[in-house]
Each structure stands twice: as C-alpha cells, then as structure tokens.
PDB file of N, CA, C and O in Angstrom:
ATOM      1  N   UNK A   1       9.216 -18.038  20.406  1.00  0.00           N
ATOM      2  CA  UNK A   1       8.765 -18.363  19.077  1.00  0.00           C
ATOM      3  C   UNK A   1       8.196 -19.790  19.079  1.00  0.00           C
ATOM      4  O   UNK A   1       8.719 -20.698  19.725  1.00  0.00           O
ATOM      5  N   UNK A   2       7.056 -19.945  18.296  1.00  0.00           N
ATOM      6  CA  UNK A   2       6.392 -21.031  18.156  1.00  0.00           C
ATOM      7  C   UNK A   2       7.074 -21.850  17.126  1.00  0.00           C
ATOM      8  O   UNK A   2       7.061 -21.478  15.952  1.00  0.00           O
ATOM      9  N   UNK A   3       7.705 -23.004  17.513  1.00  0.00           N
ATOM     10  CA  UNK A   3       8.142 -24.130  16.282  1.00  0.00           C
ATOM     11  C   UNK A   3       7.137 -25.319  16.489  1.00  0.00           C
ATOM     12  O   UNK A   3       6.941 -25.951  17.527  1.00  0.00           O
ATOM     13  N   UNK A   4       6.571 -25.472  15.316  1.00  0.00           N
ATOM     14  CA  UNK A   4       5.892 -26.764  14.925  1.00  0.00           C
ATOM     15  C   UNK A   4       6.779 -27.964  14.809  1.00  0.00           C
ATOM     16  O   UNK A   4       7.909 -27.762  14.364  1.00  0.00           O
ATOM     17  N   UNK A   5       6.459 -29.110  15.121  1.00  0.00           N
ATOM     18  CA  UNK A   5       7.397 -29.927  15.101  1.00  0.00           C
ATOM     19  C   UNK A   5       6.503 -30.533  14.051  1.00  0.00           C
ATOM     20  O   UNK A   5       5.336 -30.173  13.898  1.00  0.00           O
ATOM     21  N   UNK A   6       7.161 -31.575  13.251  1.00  0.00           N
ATOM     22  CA  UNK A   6       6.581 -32.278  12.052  1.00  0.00           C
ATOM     23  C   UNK A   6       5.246 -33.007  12.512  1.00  0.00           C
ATOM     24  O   UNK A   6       4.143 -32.702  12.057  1.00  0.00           O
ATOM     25  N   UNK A   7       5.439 -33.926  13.387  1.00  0.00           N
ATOM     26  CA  UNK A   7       4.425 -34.752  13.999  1.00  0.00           C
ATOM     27  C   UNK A   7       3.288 -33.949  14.265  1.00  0.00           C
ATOM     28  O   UNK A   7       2.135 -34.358  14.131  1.00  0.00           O
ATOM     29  N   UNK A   8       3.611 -32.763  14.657  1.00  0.00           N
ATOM     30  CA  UNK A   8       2.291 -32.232  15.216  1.00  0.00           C
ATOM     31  C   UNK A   8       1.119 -31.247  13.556  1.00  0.00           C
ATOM     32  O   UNK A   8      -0.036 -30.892  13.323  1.00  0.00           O
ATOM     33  N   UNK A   9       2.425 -31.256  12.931  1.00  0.00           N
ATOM     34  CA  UNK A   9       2.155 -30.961  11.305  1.00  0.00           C
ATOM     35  C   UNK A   9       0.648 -32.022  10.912  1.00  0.00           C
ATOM     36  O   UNK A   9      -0.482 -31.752  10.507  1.00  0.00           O
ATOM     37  N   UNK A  10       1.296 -33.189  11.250  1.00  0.00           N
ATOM     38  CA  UNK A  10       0.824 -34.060  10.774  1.00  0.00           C
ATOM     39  C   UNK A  10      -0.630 -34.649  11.592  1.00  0.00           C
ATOM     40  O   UNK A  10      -1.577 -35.046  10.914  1.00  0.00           O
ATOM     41  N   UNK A  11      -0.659 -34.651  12.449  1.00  0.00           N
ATOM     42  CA  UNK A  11      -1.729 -34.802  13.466  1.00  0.00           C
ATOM     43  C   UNK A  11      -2.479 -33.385  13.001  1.00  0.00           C
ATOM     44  O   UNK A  11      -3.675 -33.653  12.886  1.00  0.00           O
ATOM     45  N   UNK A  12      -2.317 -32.451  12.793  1.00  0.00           N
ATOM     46  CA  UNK A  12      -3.057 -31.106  12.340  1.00  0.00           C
ATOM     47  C   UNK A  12      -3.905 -31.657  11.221  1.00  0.00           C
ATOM     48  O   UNK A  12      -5.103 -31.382  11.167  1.00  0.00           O
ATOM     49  N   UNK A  13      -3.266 -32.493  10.251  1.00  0.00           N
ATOM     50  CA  UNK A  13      -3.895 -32.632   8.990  1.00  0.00           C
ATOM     51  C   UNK A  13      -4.781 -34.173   9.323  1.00  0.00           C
ATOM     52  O   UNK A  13      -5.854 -34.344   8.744  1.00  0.00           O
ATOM     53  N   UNK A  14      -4.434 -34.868   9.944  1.00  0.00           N
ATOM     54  CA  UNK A  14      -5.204 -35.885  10.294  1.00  0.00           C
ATOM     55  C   UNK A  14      -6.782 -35.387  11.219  1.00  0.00           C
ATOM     56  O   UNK A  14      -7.926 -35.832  11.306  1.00  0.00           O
ATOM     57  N   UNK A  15      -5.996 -34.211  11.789  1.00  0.00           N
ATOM     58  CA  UNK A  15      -7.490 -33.739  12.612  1.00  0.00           C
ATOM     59  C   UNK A  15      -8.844 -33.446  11.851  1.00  0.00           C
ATOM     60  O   UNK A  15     -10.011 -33.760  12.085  1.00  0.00           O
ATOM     61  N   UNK A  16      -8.061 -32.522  10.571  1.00  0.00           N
ATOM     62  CA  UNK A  16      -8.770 -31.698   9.592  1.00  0.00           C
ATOM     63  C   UNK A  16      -9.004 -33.257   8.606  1.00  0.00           C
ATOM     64  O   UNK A  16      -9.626 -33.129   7.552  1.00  0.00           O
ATOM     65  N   UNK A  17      -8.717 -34.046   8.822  1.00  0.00           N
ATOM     66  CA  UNK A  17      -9.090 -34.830   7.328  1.00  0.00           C
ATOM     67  C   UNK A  17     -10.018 -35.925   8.162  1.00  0.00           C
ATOM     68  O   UNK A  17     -10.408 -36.883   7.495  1.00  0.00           O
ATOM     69  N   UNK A  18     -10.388 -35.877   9.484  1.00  0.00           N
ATOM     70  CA  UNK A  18     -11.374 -36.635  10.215  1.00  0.00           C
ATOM     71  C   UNK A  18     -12.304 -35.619  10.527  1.00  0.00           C
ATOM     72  O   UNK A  18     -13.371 -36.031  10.981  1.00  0.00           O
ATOM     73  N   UNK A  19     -12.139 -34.028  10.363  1.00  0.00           N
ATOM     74  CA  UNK A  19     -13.454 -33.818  10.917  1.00  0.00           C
ATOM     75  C   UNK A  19     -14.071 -33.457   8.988  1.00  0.00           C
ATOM     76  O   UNK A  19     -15.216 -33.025   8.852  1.00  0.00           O
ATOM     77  N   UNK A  20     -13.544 -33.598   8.226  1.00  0.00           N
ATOM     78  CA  UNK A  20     -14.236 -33.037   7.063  1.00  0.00           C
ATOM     79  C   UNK A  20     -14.664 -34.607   6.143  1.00  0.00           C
ATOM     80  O   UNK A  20     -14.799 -34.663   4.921  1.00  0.00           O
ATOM     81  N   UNK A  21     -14.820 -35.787   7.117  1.00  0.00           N
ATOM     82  CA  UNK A  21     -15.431 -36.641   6.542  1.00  0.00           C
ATOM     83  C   UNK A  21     -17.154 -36.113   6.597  1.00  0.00           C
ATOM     84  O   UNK A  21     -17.848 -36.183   5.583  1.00  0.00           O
ATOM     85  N   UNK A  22     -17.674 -35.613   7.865  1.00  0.00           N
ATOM     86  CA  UNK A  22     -18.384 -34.862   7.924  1.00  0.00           C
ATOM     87  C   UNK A  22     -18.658 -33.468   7.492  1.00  0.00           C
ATOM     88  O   UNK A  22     -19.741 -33.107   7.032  1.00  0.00           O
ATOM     89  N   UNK A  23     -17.530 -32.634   7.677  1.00  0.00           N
ATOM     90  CA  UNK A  23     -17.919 -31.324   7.658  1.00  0.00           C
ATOM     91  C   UNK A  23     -16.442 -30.804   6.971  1.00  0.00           C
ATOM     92  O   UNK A  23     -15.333 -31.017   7.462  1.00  0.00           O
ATOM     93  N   UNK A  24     -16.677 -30.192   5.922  1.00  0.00           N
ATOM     94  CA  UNK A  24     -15.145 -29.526   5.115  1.00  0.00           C
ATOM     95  C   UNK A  24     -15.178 -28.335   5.646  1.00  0.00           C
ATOM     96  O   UNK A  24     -14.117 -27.795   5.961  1.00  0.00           O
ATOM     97  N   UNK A  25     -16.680 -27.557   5.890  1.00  0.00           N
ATOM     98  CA  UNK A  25     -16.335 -26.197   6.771  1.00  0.00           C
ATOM     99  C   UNK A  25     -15.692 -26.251   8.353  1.00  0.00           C
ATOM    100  O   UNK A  25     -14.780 -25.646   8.917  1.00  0.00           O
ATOM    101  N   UNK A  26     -16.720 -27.364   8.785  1.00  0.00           N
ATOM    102  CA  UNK A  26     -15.867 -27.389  10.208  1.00  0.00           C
ATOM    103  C   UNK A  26     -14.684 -27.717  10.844  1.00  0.00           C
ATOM    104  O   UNK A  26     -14.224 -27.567  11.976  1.00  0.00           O
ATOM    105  N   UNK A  27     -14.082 -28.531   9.113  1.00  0.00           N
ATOM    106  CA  UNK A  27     -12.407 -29.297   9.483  1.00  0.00           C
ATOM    107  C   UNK A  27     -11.946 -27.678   9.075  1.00  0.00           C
ATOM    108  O   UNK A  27     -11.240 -27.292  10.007  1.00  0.00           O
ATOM    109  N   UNK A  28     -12.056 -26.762   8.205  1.00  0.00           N
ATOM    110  CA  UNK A  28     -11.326 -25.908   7.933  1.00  0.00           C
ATOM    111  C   UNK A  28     -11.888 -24.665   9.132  1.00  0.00           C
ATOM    112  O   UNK A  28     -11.087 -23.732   9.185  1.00  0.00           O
ATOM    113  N   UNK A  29     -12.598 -24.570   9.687  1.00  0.00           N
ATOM    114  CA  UNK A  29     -12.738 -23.753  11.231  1.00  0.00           C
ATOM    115  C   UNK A  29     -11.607 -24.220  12.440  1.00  0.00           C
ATOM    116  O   UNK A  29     -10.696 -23.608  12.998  1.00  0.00           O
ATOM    117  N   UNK A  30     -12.231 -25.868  12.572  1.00  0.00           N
ATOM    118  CA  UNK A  30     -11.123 -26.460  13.788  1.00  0.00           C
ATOM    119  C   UNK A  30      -9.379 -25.878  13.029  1.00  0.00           C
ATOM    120  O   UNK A  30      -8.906 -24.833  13.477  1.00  0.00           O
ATOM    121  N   UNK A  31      -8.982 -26.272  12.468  1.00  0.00           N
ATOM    122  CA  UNK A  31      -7.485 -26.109  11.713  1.00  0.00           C
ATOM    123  C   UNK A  31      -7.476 -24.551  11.740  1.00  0.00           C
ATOM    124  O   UNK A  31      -6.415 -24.055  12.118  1.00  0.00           O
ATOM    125  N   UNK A  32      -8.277 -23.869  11.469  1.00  0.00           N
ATOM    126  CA  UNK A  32      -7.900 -22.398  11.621  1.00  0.00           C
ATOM    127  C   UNK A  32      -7.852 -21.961  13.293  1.00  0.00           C
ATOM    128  O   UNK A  32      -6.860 -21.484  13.844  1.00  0.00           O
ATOM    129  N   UNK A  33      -8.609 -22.123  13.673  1.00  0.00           N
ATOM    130  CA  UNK A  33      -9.120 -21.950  15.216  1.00  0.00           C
ATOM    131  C   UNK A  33      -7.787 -22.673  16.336  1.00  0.00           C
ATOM    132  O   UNK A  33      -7.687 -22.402  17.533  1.00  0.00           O
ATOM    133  N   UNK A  34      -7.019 -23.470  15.684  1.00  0.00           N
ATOM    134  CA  UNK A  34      -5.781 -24.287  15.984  1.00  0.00           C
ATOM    135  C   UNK A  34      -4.959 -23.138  15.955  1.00  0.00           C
ATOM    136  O   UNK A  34      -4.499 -22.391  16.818  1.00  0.00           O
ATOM    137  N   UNK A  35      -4.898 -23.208  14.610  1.00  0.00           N
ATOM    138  CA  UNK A  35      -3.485 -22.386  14.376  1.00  0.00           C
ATOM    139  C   UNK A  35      -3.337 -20.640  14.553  1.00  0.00           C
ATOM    140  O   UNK A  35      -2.315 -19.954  14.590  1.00  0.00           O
ATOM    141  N   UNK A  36      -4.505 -20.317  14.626  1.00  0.00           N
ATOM    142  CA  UNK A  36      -5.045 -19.029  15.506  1.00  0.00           C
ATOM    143  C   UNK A  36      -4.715 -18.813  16.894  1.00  0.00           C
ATOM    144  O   UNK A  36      -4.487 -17.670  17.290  1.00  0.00           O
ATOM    145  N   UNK A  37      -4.663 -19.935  17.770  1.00  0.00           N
ATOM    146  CA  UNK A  37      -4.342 -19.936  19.226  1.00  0.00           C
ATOM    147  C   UNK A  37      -3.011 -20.461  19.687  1.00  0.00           C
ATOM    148  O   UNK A  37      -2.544 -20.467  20.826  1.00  0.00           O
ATOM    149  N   UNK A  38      -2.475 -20.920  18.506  1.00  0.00           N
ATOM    150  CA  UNK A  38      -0.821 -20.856  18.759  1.00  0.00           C
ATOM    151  C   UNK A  38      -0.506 -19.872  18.250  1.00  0.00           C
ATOM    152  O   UNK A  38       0.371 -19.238  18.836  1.00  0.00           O
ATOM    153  N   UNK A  39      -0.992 -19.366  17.110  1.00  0.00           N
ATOM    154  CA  UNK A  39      -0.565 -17.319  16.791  1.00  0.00           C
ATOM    155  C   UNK A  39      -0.353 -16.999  18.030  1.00  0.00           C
ATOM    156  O   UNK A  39       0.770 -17.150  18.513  1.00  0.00           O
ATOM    157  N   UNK A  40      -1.316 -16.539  18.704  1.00  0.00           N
ATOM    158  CA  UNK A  40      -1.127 -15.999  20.172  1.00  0.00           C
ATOM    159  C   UNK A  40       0.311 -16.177  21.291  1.00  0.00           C
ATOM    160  O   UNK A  40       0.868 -15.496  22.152  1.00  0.00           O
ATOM    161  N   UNK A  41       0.476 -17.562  20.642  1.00  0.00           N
ATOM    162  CA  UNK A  41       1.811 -17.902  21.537  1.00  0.00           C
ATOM    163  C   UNK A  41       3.003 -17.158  21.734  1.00  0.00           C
ATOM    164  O   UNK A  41       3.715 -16.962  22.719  1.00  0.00           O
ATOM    165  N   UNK A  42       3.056 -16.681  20.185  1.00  0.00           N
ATOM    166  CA  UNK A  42       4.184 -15.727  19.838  1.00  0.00           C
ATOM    167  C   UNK A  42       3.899 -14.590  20.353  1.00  0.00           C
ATOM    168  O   UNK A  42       4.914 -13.966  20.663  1.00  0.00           O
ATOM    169  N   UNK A  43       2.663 -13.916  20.633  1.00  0.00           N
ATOM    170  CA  UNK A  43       2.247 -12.571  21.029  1.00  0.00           C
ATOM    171  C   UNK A  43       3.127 -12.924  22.738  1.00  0.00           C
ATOM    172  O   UNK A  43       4.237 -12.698  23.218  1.00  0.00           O
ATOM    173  N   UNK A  44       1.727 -13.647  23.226  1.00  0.00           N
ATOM    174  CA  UNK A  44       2.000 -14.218  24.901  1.00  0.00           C
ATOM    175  C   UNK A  44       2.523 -15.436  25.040  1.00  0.00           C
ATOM    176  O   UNK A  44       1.890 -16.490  24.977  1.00  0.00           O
ATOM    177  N   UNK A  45       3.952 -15.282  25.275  1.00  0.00           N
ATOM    178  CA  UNK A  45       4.708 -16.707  25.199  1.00  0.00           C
ATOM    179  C   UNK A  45       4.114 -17.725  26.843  1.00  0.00           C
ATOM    180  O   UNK A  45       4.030 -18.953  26.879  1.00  0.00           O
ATOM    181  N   UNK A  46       3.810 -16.833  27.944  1.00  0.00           N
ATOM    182  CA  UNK A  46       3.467 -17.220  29.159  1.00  0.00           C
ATOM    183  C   UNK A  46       1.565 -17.949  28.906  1.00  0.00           C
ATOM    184  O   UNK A  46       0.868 -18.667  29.623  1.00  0.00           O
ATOM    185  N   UNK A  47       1.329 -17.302  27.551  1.00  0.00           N
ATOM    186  CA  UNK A  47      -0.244 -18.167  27.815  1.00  0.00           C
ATOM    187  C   UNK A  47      -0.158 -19.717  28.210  1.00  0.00           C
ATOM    188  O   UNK A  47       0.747 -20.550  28.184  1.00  0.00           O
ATOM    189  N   UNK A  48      -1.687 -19.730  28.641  1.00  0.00           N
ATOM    190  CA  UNK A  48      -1.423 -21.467  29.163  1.00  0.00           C
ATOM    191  C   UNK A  48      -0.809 -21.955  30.453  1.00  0.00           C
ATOM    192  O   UNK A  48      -0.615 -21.284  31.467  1.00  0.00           O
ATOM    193  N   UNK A  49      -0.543 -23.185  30.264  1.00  0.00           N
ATOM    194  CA  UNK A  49       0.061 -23.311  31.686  1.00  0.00           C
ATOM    195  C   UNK A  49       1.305 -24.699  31.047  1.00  0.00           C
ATOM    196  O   UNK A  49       1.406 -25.335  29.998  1.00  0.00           O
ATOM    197  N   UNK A  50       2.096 -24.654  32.414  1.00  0.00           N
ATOM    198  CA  UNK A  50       2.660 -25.489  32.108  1.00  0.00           C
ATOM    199  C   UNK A  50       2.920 -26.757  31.800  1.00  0.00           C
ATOM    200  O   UNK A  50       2.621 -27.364  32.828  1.00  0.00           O
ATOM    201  N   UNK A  51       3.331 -27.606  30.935  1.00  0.00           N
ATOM    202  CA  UNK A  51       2.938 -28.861  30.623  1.00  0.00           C
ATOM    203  C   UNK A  51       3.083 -30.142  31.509  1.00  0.00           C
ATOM    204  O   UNK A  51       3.666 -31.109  31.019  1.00  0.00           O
ATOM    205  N   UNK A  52       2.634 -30.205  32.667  1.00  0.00           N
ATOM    206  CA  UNK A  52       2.599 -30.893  33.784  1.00  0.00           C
ATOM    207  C   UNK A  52       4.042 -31.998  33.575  1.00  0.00           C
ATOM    208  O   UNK A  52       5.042 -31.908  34.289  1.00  0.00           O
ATOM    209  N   UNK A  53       3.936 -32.661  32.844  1.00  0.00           N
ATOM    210  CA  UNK A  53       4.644 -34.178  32.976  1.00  0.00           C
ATOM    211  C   UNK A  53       6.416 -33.669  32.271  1.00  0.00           C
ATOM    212  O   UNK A  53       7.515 -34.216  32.177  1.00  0.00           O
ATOM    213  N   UNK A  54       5.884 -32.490  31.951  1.00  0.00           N
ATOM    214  CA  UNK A  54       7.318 -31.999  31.503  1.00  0.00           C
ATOM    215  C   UNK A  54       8.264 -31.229  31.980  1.00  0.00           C
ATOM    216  O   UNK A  54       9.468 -31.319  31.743  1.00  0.00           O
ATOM    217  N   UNK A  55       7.483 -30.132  32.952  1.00  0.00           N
ATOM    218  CA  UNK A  55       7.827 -29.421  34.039  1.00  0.00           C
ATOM    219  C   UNK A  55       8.852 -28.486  33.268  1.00  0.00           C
ATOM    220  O   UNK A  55       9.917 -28.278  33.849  1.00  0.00           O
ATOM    221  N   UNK A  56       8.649 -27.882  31.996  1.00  0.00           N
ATOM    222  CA  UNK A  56       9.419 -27.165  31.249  1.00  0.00           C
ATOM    223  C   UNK A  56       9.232 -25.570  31.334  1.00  0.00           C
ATOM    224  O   UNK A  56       8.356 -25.303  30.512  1.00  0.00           O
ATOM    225  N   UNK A  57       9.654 -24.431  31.944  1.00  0.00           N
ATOM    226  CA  UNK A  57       8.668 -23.257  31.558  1.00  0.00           C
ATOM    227  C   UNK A  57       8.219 -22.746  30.026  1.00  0.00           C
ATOM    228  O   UNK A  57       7.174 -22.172  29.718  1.00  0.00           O
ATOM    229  N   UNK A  58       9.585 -23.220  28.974  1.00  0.00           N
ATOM    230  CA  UNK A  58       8.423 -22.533  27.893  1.00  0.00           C
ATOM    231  C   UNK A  58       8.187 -23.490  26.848  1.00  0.00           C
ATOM    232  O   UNK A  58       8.484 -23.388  25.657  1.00  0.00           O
ATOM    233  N   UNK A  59       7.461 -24.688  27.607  1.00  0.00           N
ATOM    234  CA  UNK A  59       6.995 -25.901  27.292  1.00  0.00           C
ATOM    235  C   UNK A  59       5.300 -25.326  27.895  1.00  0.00           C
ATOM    236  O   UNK A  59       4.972 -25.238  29.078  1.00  0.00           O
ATOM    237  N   UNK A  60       4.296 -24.948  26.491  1.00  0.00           N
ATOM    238  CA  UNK A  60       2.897 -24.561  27.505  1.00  0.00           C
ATOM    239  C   UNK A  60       2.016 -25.392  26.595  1.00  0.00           C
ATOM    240  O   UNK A  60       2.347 -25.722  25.456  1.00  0.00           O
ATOM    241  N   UNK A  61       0.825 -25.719  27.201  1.00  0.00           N
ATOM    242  CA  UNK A  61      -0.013 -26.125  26.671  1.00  0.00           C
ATOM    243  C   UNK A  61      -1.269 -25.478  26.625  1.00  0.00           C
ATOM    244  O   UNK A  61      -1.489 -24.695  27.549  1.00  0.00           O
ATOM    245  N   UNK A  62      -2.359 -25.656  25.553  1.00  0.00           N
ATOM    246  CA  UNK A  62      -3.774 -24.865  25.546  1.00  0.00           C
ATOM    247  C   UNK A  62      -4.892 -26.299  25.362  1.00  0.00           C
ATOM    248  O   UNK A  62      -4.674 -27.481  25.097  1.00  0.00           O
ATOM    249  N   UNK A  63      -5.932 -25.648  25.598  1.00  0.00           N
ATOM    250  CA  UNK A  63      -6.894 -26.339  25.084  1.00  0.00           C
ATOM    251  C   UNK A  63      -7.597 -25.564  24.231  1.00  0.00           C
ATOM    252  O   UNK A  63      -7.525 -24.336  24.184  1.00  0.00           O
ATOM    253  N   UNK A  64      -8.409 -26.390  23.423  1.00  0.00           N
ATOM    254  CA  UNK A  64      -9.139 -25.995  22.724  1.00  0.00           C
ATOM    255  C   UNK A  64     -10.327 -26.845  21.652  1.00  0.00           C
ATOM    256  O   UNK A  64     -10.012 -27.082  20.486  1.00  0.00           O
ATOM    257  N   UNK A  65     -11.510 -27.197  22.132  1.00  0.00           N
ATOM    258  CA  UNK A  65     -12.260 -27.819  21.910  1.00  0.00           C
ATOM    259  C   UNK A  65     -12.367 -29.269  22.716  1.00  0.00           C
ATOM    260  O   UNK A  65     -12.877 -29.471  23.818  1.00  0.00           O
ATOM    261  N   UNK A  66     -11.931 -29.910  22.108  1.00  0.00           N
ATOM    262  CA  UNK A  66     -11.625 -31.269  22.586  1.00  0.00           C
ATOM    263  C   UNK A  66     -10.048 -31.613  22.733  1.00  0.00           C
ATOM    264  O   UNK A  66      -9.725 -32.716  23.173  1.00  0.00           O
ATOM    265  N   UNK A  67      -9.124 -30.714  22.382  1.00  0.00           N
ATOM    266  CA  UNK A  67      -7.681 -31.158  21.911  1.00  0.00           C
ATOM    267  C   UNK A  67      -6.694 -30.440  23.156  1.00  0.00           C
ATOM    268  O   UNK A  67      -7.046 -29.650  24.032  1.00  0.00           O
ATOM    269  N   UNK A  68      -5.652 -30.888  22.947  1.00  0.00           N
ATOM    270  CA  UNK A  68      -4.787 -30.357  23.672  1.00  0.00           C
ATOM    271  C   UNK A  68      -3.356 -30.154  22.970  1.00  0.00           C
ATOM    272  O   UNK A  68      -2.696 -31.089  22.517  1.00  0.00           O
ATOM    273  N   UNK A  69      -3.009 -28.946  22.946  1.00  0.00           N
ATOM    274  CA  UNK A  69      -2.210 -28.070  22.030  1.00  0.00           C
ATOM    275  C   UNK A  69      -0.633 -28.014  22.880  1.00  0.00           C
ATOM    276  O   UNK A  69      -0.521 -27.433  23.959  1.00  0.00           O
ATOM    277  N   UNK A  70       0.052 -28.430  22.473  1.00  0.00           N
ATOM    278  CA  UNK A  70       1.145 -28.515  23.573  1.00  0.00           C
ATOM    279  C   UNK A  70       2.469 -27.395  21.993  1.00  0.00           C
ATOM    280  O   UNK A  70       3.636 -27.105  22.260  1.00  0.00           O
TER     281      UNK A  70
END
C-alpha cells in the first residue's frame, strides 16, 4: 500500500503551484499524471526500482518527467 507522507503532500502542491504560474492546465496534468503513477504502485508494488541510497525492497522509486517519485 501506498502511504503519502505529509512532506511529499506538500512538495505535490508546491509542484502544482510552480507549474500553474504558467500553466493551470499543465500544473493540473503534472499532479494528475503524479498521482496516477503511484496508483499503479498499489496495483504493482515491485514497479520501479529500488531506491539506491536506501537499499529498502519496498522502498521504490519512479520517474516521471523531470521528478523523482520515491
């Protein structure tokens, strides 16, 4: 199961409130497109790989765009 930790709550909304100084559609794509590919997590808990510096197995990380989704 995917738990959000607060911080990362919060960095979500900082992402979306820097890309919609420009673009309100594209902050609300990136933030969906986010939270769309941690959906998945719960499907495939093994997606991704492991988080190098943490050496945890169900510690995974994704990418996605420019970001890195831990």
């Amino acid at each position: 199961m995917v738990v959000w930790a607060q911080q990362a709550v919060v960095d979500l909304r900082s992402i979306h409130d820097f890309i919609a100084r420009d673009s309100r559609y594209y902050a609300k794509k990136v933030v969906h497109d986010i939270r769309e590919i941690v959906d998945e997590l719960n499907k495939l808990p093994k997606m991704g790989r492991i988080v190098p510096e943490l050496n945890e197995e169900d510690v995974r990380e994704l990418f996605l765009y420019s970001y890195r989704i831990i």
